[in-house]
C-alpha positions in Angstrom: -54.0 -31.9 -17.5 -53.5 -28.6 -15.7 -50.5 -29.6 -13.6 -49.0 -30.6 -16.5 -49.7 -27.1 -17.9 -48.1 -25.3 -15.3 -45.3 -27.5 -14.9 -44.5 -26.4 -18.8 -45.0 -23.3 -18.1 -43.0 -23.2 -15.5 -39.9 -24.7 -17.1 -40.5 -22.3 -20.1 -40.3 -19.6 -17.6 -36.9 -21.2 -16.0 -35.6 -21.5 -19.9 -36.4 -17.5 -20.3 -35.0 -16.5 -16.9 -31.8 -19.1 -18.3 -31.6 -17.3 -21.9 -30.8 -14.1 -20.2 -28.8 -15.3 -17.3 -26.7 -16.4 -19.9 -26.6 -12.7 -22.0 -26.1 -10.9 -19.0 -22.9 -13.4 -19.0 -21.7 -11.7 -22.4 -23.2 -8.4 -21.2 -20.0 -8.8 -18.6 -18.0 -10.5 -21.0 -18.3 -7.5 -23.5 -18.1 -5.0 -20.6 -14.6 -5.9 -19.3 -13.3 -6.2 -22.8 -14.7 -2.6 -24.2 -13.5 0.0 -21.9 -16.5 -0.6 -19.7 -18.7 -0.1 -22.3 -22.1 -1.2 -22.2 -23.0 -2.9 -25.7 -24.6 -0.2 -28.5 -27.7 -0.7 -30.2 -29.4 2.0 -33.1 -30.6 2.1 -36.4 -28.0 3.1 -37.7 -26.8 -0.4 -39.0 -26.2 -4.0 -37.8 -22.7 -3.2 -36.6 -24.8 -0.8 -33.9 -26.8 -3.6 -32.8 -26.6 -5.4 -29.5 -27.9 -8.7 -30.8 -24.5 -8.6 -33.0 -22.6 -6.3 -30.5 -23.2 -10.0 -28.2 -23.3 -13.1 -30.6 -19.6 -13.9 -30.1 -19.9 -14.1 -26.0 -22.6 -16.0 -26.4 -22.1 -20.1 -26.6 -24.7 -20.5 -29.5 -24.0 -17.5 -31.0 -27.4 -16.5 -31.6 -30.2 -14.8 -29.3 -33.4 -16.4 -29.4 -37.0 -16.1 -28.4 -38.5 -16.6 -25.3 -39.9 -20.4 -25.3 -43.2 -18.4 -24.1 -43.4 -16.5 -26.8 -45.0 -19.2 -29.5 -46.7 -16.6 -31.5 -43.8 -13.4 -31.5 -43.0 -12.6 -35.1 -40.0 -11.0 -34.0 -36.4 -13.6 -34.7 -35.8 -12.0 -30.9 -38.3 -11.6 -27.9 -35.8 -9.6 -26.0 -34.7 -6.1 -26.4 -32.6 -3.6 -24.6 -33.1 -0.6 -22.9 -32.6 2.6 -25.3 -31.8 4.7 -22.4 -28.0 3.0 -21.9 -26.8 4.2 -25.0 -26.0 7.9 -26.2 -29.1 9.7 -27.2 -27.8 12.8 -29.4 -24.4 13.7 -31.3 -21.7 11.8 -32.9 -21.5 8.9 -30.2 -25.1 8.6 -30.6 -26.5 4.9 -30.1 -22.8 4.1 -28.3 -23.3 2.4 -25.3 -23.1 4.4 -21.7 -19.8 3.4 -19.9 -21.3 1.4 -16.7 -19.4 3.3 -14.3 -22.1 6.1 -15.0 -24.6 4.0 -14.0 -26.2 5.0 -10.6 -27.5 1.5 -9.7 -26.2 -1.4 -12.2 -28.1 -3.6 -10.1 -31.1 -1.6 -10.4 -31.1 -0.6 -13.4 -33.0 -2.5 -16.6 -30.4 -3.8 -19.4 -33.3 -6.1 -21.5 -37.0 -6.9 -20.8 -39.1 -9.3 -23.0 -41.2 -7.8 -26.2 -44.7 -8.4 -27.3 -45.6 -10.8 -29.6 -46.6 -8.5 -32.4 -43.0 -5.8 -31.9 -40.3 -5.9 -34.1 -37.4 -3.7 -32.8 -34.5 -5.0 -30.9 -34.7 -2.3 -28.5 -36.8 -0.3 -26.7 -37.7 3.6 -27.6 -37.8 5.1 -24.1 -36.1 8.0 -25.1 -38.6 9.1 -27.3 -41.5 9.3 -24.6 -41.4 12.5 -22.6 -43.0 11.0 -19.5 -42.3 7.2 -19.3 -45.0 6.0 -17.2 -46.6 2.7 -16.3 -49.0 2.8 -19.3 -46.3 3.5 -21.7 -43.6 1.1 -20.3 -46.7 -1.8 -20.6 -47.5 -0.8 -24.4 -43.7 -2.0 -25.1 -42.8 -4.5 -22.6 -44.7 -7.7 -22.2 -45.2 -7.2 -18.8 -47.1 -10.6 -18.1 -45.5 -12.8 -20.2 -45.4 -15.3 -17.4 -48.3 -15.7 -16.0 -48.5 -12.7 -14.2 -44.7 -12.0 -14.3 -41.9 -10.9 -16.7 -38.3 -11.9 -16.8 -35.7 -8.9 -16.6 -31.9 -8.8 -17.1 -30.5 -5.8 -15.3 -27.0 -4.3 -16.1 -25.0 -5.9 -13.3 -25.7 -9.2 -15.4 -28.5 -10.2 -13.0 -31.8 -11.4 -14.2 -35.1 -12.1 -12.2 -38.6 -12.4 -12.4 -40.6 -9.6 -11.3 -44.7 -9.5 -11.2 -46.1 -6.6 -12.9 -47.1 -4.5 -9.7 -43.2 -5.2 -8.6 -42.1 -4.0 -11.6 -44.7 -0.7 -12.1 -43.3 0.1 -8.2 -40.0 0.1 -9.1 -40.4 2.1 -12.4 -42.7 4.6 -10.0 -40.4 4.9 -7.4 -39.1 8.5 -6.5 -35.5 9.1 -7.9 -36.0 5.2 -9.7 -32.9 4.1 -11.5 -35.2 1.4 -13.2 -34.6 2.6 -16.7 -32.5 6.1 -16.0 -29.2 5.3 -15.5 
């Protein structure tokens, strides 16, 4: 019975990894066809939201949850990073053009929610110091066992264990989450 277990687990964990494999494929999509643009999210309406900003690139049209996630109450598990979008003025919640990115590669697009959030994307910017306690009070940093999947801005996603993931939002000069 607990093979069986993990071998679900497992391909719920290859469906997540999947789900965002395939946004980072209309994170691209939107990319080339917006000025290089990285998609907007804020509260300022639906129109400023990234779940909309995507649905047409995606095939279904529609973001879903993380098949781990039986017991979210959010209609998404996945939410963007706050930091790629304007903070302050007019263009605020506008999405950063991704030639000012230092690391696209390195540099956290969407990371899975907890079961109990409710925001399509994350508040970052609002903490002064963004350390590992924070960044684990809004990303479910274990939803996999004792992993997390992560979509980075280049369109790449992977699975990174928690202690991977605290090093790399530790490390000196990290583009993690900063642009």
């Amino acid at each position: 019975m607990a093979a069986v277990k993990g071998a679900t687990d497992k391909a719920r964990t290859i469906k997540c990894l999947s789900n965002l494999r395939q946004v980072g494929t209309a994170v691209q999509l939107y990319v080339s066809e917006n000025q290089g643009s990285l998609p907007d999210t804020s509260h300022a309406g639906l129109e400023l939201s990234w779940t909309n900003t995507l649905a047409p690139y995606l095939t279904t049209n529609y973001l879903s949850k993380c098949p781990c996630a039986q017991h979210a109450i959010a209609k998404v598990t996945y939410a963007w990073n706050d930091l790629l979008t304007e903070q302050v003025g007019p263009n605020k919640g506008r999405g950063f053009p991704i030639n000012r990115l230092r690391s696209p590669s390195a540099t956290l697009a969407i990371a899975e929610l907890p079961d109990d959030a409710v925001s399509e994307h994350f508040h970052f910017a609002l903490e002064r110091r963004l350390t590992p306690t924070t960044f684990r009070k809004s990303v479910e940093v274990e939803r996999h066992g004792l992993s997390a999947n992560y979509l980075f801005t280049d369109g790449h996603a992977e699975t990174l264990s928690w202690p991977s993931a605290q090093s790399r939002l530790t490390a000196p000069n990290s583009a993690f989450l900063q642009p």
